[in-house]
C-alpha positions in Angstrom: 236.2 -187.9 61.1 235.9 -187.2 57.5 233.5 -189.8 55.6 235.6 -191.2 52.2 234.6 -190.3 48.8 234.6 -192.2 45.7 234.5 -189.0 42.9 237.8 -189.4 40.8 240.0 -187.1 40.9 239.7 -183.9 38.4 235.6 -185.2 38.0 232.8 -182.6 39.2 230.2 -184.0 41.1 226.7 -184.2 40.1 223.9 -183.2 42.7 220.5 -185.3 43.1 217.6 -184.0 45.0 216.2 -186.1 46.9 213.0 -183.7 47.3 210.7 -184.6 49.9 211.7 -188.0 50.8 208.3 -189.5 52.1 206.0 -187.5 49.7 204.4 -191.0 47.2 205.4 -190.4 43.1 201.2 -190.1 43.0 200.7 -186.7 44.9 203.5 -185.4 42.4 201.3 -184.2 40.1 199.1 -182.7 42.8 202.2 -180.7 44.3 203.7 -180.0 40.9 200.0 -178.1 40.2 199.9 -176.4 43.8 203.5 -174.9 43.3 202.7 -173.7 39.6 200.3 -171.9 41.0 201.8 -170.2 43.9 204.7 -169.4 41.2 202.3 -167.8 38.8 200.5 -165.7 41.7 204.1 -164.8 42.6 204.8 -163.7 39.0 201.5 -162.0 38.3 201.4 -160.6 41.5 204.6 -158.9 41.7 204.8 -157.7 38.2 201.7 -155.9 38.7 203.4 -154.0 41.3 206.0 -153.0 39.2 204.5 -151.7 36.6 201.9 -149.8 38.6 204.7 -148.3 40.3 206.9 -147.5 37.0 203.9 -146.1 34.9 201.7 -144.5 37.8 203.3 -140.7 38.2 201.6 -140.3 42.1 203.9 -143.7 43.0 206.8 -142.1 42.3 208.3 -141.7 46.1 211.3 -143.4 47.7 208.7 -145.9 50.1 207.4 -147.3 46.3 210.6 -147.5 45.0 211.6 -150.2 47.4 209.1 -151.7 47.2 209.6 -152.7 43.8 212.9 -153.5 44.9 211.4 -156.1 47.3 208.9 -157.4 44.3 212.2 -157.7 42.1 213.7 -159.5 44.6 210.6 -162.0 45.4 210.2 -162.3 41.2 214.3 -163.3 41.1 215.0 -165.2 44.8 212.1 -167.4 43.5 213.0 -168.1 40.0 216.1 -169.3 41.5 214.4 -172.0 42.9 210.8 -172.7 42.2 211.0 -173.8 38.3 213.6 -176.6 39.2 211.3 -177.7 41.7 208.3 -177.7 39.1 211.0 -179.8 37.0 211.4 -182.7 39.5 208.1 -182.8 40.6 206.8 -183.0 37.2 209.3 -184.8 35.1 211.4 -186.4 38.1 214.5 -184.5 36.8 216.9 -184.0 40.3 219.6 -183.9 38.6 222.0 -180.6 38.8 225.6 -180.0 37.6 228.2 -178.7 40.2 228.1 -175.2 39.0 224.2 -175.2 38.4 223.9 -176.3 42.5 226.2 -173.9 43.5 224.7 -171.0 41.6 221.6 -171.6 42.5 222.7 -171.8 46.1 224.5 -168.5 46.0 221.9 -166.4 43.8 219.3 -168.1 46.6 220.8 -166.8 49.9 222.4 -163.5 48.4 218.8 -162.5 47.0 216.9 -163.2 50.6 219.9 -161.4 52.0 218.7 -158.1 50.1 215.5 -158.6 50.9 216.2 -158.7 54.9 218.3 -155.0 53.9 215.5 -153.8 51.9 213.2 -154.3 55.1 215.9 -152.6 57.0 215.7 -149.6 54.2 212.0 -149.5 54.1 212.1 -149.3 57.9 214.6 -145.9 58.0 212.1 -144.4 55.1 209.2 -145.1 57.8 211.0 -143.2 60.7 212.0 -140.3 58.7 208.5 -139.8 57.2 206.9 -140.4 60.5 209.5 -138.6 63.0 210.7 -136.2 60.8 208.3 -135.3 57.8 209.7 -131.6 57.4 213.0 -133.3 56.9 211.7 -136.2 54.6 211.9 -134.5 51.5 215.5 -133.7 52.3 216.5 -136.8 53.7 215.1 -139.2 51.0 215.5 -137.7 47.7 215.6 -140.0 45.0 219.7 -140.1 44.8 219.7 -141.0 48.6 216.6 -143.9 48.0 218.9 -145.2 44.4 222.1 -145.1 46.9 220.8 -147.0 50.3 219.0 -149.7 47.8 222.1 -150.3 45.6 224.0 -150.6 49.3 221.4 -153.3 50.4 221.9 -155.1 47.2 225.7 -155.2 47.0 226.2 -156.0 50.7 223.8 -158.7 50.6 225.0 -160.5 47.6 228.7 -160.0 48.5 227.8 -161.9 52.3 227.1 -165.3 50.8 230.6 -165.6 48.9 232.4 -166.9 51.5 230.1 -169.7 52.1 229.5 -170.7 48.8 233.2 -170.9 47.6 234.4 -172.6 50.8 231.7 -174.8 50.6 232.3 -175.6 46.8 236.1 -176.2 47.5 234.8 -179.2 50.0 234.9 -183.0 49.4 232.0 -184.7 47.3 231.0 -188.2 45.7 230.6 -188.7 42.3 227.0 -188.3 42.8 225.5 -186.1 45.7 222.5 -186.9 47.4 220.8 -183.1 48.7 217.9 -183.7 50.7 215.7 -180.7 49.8 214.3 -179.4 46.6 216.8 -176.9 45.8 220.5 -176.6 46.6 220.2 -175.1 50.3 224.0 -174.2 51.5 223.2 -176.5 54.6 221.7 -179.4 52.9 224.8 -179.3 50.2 227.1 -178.9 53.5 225.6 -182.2 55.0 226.3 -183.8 51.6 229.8 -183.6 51.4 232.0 -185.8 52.6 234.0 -183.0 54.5 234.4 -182.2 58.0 231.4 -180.2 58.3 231.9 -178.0 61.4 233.2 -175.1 60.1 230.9 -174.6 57.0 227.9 -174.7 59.4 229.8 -172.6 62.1 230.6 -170.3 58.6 227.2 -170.4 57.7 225.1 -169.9 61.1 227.2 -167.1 61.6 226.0 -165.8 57.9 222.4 -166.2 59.1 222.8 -164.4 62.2 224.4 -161.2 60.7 221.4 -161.7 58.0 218.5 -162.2 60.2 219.1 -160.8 63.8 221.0 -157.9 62.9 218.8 -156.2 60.0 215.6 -157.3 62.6 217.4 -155.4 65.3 217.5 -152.2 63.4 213.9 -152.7 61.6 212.7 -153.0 65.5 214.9 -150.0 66.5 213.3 -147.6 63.7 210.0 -148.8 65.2 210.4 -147.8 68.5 211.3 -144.5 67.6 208.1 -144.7 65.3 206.2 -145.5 68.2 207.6 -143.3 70.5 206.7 -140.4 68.1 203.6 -141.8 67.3 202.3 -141.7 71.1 203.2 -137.9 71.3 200.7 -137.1 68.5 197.7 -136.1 70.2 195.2 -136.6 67.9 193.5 -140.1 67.5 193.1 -139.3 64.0 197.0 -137.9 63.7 198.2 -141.4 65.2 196.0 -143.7 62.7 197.5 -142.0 60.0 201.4 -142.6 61.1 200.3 -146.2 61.6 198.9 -146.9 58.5 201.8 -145.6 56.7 203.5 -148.4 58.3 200.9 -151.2 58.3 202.1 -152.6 55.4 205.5 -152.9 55.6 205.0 -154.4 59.2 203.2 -156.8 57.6 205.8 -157.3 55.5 208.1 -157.6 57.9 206.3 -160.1 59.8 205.8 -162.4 57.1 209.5 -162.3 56.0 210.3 -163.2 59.5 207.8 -165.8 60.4 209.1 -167.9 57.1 212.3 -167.9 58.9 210.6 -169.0 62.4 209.3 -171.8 60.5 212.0 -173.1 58.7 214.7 -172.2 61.9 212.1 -174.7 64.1 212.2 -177.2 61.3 215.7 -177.9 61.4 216.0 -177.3 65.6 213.1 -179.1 66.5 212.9 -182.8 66.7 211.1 -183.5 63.8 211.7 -186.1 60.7 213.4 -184.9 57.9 210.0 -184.3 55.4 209.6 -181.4 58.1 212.9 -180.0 57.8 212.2 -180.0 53.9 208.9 -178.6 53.7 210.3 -175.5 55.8 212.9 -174.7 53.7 210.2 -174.5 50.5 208.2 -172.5 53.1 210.9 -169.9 53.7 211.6 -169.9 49.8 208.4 -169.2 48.6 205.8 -167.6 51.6 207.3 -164.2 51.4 207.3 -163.6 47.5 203.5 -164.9 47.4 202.5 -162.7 50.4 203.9 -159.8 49.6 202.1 -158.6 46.7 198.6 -159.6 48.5 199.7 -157.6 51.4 200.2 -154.5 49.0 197.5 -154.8 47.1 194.9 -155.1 49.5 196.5 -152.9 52.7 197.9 -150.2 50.6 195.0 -147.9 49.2 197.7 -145.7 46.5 199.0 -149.4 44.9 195.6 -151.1 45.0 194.0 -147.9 42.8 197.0 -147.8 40.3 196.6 -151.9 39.5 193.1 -151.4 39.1 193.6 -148.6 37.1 196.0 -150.6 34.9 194.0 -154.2 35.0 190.6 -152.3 34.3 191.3 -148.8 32.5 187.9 -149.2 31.0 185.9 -149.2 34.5 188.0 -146.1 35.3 186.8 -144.7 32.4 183.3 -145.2 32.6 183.2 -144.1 36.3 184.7 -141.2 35.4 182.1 -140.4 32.8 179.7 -140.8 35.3 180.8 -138.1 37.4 179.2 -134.7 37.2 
């Protein structure tokens, strides 16, 4: 049974969020710093990855170009969200216009969607290097790298149109109440005043295609990694082919366990804070992981950043040598 709603006709609704109901107005500030923070790592973090990438000549190959792709994607899918969280939490403004919720909505799931194809992406360039490294050159040449990126990207930002323009064609008060920090599709779903059933049918199906199905394939690509790996019969041959891939299993693993937590925080029996707090878990732990794990696991990205943050220690160690 549909709940009645009291928006006039030919109005747009305007979206409050409700944030994290239970959190006191005196830890604001405390939060408000602790997310600036992570956001600024995020920033920092990422763009340092970038540039290294773009200006260091020995990172030019297809694995590094996606993975600026994925530090893109962590610098946008959080910019989405994390600044109008710093604006609530700071200033108390909740407030968002119709087409500001349902932006932000879109540009948030389409933008984790290309991150789950990137994965997928990163995953093939793995296999070919490690099962087929006389091919590799072939396979991946910077046309083929440029065309399966700008394929994850447009898939995954066509996926969440459905959901966002049948969801904003639903029923809504004057004034919305979203509990969560940012507009979530779920938490605008429960909002409306709409039978709900088939835009959470609509969008659990969205998530399913978007999580299970690019995991499926990164965990398929690994298998034959492994497989290939195991007929290498040197010990130092096989810690070679894994730590080409230690990273972006890491990756991987991060990217996946944000999901675990914010899938069991909706599932499980928990009070709504919970629910909340793993949404904001899944929107920001990725982005702020990533660059750590590239910088300190990957050995070519770590020397180009420190090349780039301290040119003038290069230099001197240089001079040093005989």
């Amino acid at each position: 049974m549909e709940a009645t709603c009291n928006a006039s006709k030919g109005s747009s609704p305007v979206f409050y969020l409700v944030g994290i109901p239970s959190l006191p107005e005196s830890l604001f500030l405390l939060v408000f710093v602790i997310f600036l923070l992570i956001y600024l790592l995020i920033l920092v973090g990422n763009a340092l990855i970038l540039v290294a990438v773009v200006i260091e000549p020995s990172l030019h190959k297809p694995m590094y170009f996606f993975v600026i792709n994925l530090s893109a994607l962590d610098i946008l899918s959080t910019t989405t969200t994390v600044p109008k969280m710093l604006s609530l939490f700071l200033r108390g403004d909740r407030y968002l216009s119709c087409s500001a919720c349902f932006l932000q909505m879109y540009l948030f799931h389409g933008l984790n969607c290309s991150e789950a194809f990137i994965l997928v992406v990163m995953a093939y360039d793995r296999y070919v290097a490690v099962c087929r490294p006389l091919h590799y050159p072939v396979l991946m040449t910077p046309q083929t790298s440029a065309a399966l990126a700008a394929s994850a990207w447009l898939t995954a930002l066509l996926l969440p149109i459905p959901a966002v323009v049948q969801t904003s064609h639903m029923a809504f008060d004057s004034t919305v109440f979203i509990y969560n920090c940012f507009c979530d599709h779920l938490a605008v779903v429960q909002a409306s005043c709409s039978d709900t059933t088939p835009q959470t049918f609509m969008g659990f199906c969205i998530a399913m295609v978007v999580s299970f199905l690019p995991l499926l394939l990164v965990l398929l690509s690994y298998a034959h990694i492994l497989a290939s790996v195991l007929h290498i019969s040197s010990r130092e041959g096989r810690s070679k082919a894994f730590s080409t891939c230690s990273s972006h299993l890491l990756v991987v693993g991060a990217y996946y366990s944000s999901i675990a937590i914010a899938y069991v925080a909706y599932r499980a029996d928990l009070p709504l804070d919970f629910h909340i707090v793993g949404n904001v878990v899944f929107a920001i732990l990725t982005p702020v992981l990533n660059p750590l794990i590239y910088t300190l696991r990957n050995k070519d990205v770590k020397a180009a950043i420190t090349k780039i943050a301290c040119p003038q220690n290069l230099g001197n160690s240089r001079a040093l040598d005989p």
